[in-house]
C-alpha positions as CSV (number, residue, x, y, z in Angstrom):
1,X,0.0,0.0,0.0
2,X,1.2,3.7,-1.0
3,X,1.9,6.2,2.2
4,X,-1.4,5.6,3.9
5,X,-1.0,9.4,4.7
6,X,-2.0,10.4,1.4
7,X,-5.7,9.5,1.2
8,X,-7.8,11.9,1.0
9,X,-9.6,10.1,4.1
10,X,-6.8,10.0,6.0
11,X,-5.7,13.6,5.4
12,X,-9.1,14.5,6.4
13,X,-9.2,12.4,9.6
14,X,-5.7,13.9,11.1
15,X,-6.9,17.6,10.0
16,X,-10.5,17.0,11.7
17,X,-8.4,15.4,15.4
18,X,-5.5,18.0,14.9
19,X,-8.3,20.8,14.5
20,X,-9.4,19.4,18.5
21,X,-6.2,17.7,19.9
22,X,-3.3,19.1,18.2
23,X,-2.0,15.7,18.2
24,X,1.9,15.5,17.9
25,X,3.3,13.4,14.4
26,X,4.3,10.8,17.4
27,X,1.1,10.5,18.3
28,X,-0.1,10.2,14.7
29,X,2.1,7.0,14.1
30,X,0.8,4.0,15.9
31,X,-2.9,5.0,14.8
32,X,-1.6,5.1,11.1
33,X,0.3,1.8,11.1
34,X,-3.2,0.4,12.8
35,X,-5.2,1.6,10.0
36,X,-2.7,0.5,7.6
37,X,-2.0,-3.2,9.2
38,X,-6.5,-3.4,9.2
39,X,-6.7,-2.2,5.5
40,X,-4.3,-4.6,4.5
41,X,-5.6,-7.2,6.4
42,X,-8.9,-6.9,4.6
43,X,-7.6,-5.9,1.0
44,X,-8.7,-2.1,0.8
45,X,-7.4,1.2,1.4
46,X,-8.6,3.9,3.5
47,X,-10.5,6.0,0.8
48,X,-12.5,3.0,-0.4
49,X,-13.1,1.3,3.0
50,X,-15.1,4.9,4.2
51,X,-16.8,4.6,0.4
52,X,-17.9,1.2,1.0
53,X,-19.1,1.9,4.9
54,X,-21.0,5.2,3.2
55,X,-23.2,3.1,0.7
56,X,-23.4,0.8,3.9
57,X,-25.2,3.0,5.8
58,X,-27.3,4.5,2.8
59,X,-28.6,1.5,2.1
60,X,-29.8,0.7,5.8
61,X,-31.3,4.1,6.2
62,X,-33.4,3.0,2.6
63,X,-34.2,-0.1,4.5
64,X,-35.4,1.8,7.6
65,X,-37.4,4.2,5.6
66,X,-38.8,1.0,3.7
67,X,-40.0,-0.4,6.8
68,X,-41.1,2.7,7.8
69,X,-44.1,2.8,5.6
């Protein structure tokens, strides 16, 4: 996998903690190699594993609304 740092998703997820916790890089690097060690682990990379969990969660809400009715 490239630098997990340059996915958009990951960019956007240090900007949005750093914005809160002004985490050191230090603190940044055991969380990264985490996300990198899970997204290899199940064959995806940042961006698309937040696409996939998106359409996830649209298509329950459908489902909701469905039963909704």
């Amino acid at each position: 996998m490239d630098d997990i740092r340059s996915y958009a998703t990951v960019r956007k997820w240090i900007a949005n903690v750093n914005r809160y916790y002004h985490l050191p890089d230090s603190e940044w690097n055991d969380r990264v190699a985490a996300l990198s060690t899970f997204c290899a682990r199940v064959g995806t990379d940042p961006d698309r594993l937040i696409e996939q969990a998106l359409k996830d969660k649209e298509r329950r809400v459908d489902l909701m609304r469905t039963l909704k009715k």
